[in-house]
C-alpha positions in Angstrom: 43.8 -79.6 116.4 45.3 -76.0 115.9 45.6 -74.0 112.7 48.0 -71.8 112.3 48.1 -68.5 110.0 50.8 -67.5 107.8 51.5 -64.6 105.9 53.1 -67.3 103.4 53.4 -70.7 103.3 56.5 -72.7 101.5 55.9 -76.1 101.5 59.1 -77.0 100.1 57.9 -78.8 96.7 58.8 -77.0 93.6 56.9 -74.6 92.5 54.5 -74.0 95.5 55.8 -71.2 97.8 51.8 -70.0 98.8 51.7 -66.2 98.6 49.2 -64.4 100.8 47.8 -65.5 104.0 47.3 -69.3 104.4 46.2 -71.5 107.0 47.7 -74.7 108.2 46.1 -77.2 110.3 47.9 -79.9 112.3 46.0 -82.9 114.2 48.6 -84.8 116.8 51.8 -84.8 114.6 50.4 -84.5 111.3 49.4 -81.9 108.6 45.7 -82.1 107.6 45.8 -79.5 105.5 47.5 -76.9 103.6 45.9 -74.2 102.7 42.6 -74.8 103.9 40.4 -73.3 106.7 40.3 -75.4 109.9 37.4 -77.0 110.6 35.8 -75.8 113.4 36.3 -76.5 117.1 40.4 -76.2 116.2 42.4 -73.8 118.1 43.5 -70.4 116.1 46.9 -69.0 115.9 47.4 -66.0 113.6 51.0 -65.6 112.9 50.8 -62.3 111.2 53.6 -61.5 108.9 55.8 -64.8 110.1 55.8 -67.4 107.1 55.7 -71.2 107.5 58.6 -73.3 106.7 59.3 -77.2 106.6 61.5 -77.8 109.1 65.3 -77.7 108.2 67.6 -80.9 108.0 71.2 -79.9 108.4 74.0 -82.6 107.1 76.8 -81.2 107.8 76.4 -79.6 111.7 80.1 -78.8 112.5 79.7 -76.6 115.6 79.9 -78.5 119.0 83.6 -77.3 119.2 81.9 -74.3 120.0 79.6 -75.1 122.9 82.6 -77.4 124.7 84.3 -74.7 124.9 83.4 -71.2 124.6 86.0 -69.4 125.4 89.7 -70.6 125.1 90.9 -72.7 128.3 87.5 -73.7 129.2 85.4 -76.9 129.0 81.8 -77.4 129.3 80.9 -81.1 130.0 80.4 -83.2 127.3 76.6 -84.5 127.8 75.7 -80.1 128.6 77.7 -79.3 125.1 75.6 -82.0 123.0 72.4 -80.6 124.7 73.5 -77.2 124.0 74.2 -77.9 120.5 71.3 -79.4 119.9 69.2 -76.4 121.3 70.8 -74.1 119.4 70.2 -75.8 116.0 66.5 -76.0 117.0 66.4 -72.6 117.8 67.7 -71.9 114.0 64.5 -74.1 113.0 67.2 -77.5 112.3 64.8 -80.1 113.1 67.2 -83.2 111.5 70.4 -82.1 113.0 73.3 -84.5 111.3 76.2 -84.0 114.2 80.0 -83.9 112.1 82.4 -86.5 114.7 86.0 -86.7 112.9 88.2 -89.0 113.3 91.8 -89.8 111.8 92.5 -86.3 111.8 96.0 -84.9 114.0 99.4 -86.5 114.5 97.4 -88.5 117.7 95.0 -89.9 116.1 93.8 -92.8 118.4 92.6 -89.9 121.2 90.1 -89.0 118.6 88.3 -92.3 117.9 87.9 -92.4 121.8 86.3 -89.6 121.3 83.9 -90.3 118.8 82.9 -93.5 120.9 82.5 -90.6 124.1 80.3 -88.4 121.9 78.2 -91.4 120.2 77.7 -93.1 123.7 77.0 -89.8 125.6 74.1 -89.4 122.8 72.6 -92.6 123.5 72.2 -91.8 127.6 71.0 -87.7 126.9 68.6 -88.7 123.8 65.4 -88.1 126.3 66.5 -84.6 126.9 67.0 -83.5 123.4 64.6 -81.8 121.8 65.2 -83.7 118.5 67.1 -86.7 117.8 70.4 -86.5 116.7 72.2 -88.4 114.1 76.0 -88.4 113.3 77.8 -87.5 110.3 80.9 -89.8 111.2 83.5 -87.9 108.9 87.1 -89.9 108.1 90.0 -88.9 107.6 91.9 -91.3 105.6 95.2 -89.8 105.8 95.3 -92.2 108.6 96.0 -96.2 107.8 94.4 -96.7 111.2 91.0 -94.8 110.1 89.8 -98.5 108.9 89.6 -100.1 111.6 88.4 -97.3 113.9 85.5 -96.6 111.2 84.8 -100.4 111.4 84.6 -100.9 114.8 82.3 -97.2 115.8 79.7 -98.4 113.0 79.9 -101.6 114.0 79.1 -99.9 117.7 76.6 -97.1 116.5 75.4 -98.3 113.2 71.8 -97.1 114.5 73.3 -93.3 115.1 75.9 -93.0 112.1 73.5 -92.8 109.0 76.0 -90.6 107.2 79.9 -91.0 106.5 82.2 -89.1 104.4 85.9 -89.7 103.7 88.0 -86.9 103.3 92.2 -86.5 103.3 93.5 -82.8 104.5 97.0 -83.7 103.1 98.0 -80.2 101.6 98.4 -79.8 98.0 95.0 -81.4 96.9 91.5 -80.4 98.2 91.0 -78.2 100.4 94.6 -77.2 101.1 96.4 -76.3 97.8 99.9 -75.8 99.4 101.6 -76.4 102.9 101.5 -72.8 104.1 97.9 -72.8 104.0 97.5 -76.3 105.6 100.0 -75.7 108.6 97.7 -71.9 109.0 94.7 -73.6 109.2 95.4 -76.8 111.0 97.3 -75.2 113.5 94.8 -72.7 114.5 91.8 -75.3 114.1 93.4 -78.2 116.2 95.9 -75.8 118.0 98.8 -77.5 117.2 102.8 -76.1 117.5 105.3 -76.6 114.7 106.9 -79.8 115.5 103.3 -81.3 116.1 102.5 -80.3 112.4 105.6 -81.8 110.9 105.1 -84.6 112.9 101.7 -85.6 111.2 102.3 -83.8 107.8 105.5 -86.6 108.0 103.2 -89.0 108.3 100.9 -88.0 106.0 103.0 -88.2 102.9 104.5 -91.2 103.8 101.0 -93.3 103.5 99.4 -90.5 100.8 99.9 -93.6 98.0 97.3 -95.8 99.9 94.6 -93.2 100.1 92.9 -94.4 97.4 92.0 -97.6 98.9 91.1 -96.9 102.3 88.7 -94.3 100.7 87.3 -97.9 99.3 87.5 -99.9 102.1 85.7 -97.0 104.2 82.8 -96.4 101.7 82.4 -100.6 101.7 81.8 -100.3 105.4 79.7 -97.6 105.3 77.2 -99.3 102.9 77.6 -102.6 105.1 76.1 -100.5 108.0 73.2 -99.5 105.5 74.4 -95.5 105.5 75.3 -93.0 103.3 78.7 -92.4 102.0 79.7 -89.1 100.7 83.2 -87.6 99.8 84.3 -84.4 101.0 86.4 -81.1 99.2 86.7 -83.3 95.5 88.3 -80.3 93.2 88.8 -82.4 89.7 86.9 -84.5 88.2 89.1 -87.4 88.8 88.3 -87.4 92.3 84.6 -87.7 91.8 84.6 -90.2 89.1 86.6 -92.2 92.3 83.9 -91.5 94.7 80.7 -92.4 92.0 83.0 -95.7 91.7 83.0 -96.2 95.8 79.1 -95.8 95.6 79.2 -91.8 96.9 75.5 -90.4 97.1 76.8 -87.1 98.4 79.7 -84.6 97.6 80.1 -81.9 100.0 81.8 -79.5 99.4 83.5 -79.1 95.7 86.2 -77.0 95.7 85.8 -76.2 92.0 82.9 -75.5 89.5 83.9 -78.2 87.4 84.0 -80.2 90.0 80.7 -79.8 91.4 79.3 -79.9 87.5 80.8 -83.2 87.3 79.2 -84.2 90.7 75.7 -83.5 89.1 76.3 -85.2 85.8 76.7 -88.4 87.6 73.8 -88.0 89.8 75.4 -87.2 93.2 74.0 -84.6 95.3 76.0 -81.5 96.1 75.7 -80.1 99.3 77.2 -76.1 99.8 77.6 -74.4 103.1 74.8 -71.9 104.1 77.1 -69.7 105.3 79.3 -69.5 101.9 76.0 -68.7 100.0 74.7 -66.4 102.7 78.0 -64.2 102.6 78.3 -64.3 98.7 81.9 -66.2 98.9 84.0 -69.2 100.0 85.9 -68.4 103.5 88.8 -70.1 102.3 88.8 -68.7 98.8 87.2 -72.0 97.0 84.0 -72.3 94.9 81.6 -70.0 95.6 78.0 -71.0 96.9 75.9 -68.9 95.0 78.2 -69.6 91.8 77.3 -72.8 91.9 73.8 -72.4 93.0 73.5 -70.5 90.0 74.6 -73.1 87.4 71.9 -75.1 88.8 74.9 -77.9 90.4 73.7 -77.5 94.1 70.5 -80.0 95.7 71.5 -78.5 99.5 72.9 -76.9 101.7 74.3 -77.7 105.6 75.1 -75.1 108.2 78.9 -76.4 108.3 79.7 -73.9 111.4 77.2 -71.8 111.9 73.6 -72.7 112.4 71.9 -69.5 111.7 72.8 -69.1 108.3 70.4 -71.8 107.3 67.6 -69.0 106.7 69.3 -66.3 106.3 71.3 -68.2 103.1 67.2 -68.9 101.8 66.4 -65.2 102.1 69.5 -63.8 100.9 69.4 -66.4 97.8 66.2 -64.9 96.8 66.7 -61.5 97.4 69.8 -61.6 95.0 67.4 -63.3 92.2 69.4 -66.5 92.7 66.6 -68.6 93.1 62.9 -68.6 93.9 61.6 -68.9 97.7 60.3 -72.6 97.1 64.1 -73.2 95.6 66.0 -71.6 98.3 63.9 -73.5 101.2 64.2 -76.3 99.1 67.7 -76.2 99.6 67.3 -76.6 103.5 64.3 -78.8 103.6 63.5 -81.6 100.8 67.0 -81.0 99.2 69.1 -82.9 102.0 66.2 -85.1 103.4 66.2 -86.4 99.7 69.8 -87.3 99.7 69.7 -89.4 102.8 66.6 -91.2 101.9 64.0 -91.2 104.4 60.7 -92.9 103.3 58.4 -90.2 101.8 55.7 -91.1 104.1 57.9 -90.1 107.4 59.9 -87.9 105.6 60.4 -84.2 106.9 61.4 -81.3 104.8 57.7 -80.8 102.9 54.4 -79.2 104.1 51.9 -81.4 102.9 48.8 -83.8 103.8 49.9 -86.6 106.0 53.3 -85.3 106.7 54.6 -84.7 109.9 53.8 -81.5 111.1 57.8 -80.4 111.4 57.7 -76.6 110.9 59.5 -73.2 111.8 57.7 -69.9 111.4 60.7 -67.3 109.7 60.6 -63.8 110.6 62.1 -62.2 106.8 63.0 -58.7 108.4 64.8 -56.9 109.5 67.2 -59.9 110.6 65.8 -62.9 109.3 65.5 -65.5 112.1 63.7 -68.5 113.2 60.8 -67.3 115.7 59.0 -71.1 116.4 60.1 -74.9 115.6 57.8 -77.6 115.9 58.5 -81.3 115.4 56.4 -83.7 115.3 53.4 -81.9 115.7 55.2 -80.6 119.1 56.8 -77.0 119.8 60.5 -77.9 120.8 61.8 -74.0 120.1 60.4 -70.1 120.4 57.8 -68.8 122.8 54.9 -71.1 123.0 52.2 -70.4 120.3 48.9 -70.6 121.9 46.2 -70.7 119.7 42.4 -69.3 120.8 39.4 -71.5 120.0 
């Protein structure tokens, strides 16, 4: 048994961000207290001015591009990139990391569902090594008439693995590309495709654009066949969430507009923002902005899209501009997401209470908020060890 002293502790339920020094105790992988002095015989651990967070689920983890290759022209092996991704999430206190695969995206679209079937299977040999498990978001792009099938048969393969699919279509002049010059800018740097290569698939695009509509069906079907989540991805009118609340969406990610991220929350479905959007103050492509949303009360979470480390740091600076309270912000990282993919209460991370798991991060505030510990489980998978003295 260790407790563990905090200058604050926020548990993640509204309303209950503990001010002052608190303890925490932990027996094996659960919380036996909050808030409470340890009973004696536990081991001590004073954190001094370090505050105690529930561990941070992440639904939207966009960022292995990064660790396969880190600089341009070089390639890190696949099974060393996933393990590498995976550390640094837990080192940003992610404890629920929710791995973005896309398929159906590119004018060669069948290398990419081999792919997705490397990346899944590669998880499935490495998951001893991890330090936490990781699930994938399996995110489809159904500007392609194959993206059926492929969905079909890598859920069919991985059902255990995929607990979250969204359908998105990056066909320029809805969503998140409003015209062609922006989608040929940002597709070609992203995917590092030449001019004919982007006629090529914007050809193809537009010729199939009319059947969109159903294979955004077809997919969601599927998806609530393999017992996961469905979400839709950059909706910007209402139209297009009225048609994802009709295919059964839980989640929409992403809104490119206020309304419709309003409309989103009428209707019940969870809107999930990027950290780093609300951590910078604005959109990096010129869409809705985090904080304006967070503000009109539309958002229940928010993922790390590309960049891990803005999970706190979006909490803190949320709070610091008087967006939200500290049990809010965290809230937003913690019980927000783990709510909208529905893991049982009484296994659910994302809350510090009684009989919960004892997932945590202690969060340095200042000067540069980071993560300094993670635990999971009742284990310490990230930081320097914290040894406590009897």
């Amino acid at each position: 048994m260790i407790g563990l002293r905090a200058a604050r502790i926020v548990t993640g339920e509204s309303g209950d961000a503990m001010c002052g020094p608190r303890w925490l105790t932990v027996d094996g992988d659960r919380i036996v207290s909050v808030d409470g002095e340890p009973p004696a015989g536990a081991l001590l651990r004073d954190l001094g001015e370090l505050q105690l967070w529930p561990g941070i689920v992440d639904l939207h983890a966009d960022s292995l591009a990064r660790f396969e290759s880190p600089r341009a022209g070089t390639r890190i092996p696949l099974d060393v990139a996933l393990h590498d991704f995976t550390v640094d999430a837990v080192s940003h206190g992610i404890v629920r990391p929710y791995l973005c695969v896309s398929v159906g995206e590119g004018p060669d679209p069948e290398s990419g569902y081999a792919r997705a079937h490397t990346i899944l299977q590669t998880l499935d040999v490495i998951e001893g090594v991890l330090p936490v498990p990781v699930r994938v978001h399996l995110r489809v792009d159904t500007g392609d008439p194959g993206s059926i099938a492929a969905a079909e048969m890598l859920l069919d393969r991985h059902a255990d693995r995929i607990r979250l699919v969204s359908t998105m279509n990056h066909t320029p002049g809805q969503g998140q590309y409003r015209d062609e010059v922006s989608w040929r800018a940002a597709m070609g740097a992203r995917l590092h495709l030449g001019d004919g290569a982007l006629e090529h698939w914007l050809t193809r695009l537009l010729a199939v654009a009319a059947e969109d509509p159903a294979r955004r069906r077809a997919v969601a079907e599927l998806t609530r066949s393999a017992g996961a989540v469905y979400a839709t991805h950059d909706p910007d009118t209402d139209a297009d969430v009225r048609d994802a609340h009709e295919n059964g969406a839980r989640i929409c990610e992403f809104p490119i507009t206020a309304r419709a991220a309003a409309s989103a929350h009428e209707l019940g479905i969870g809107v999930v923002m990027g950290a780093p959007n609300a951590w910078r103050g604005a959109s990096h492509l010129d869409n809705l902005s985090a904080r304006e949303a967070i503000a009109a009360g539309t958002v229940d979470a928010l993922t790390s899209d590309y960049h891990s480390g803005a999970m706190v740091r979006a909490a803190i600076e949320l709070v610091r501009a008087g967006l939200c309270s500290a049990d809010r912000a965290v809230g937003l990282t913690t019980v927000g997401p783990a709510r909208l993919v529905d893991v049982p209460a009484p296994a659910a991370d994302g809350v510090l209470a009684e009989a919960r798991p004892a997932t945590m991060i202690a969060v340095r505030t200042g000067p540069i908020p980071a993560v300094v510990a993670t635990w999971f489980r009742g284990r310490q998978v990230g930081g320097p060890l914290v040894e406590g003295r009897g």
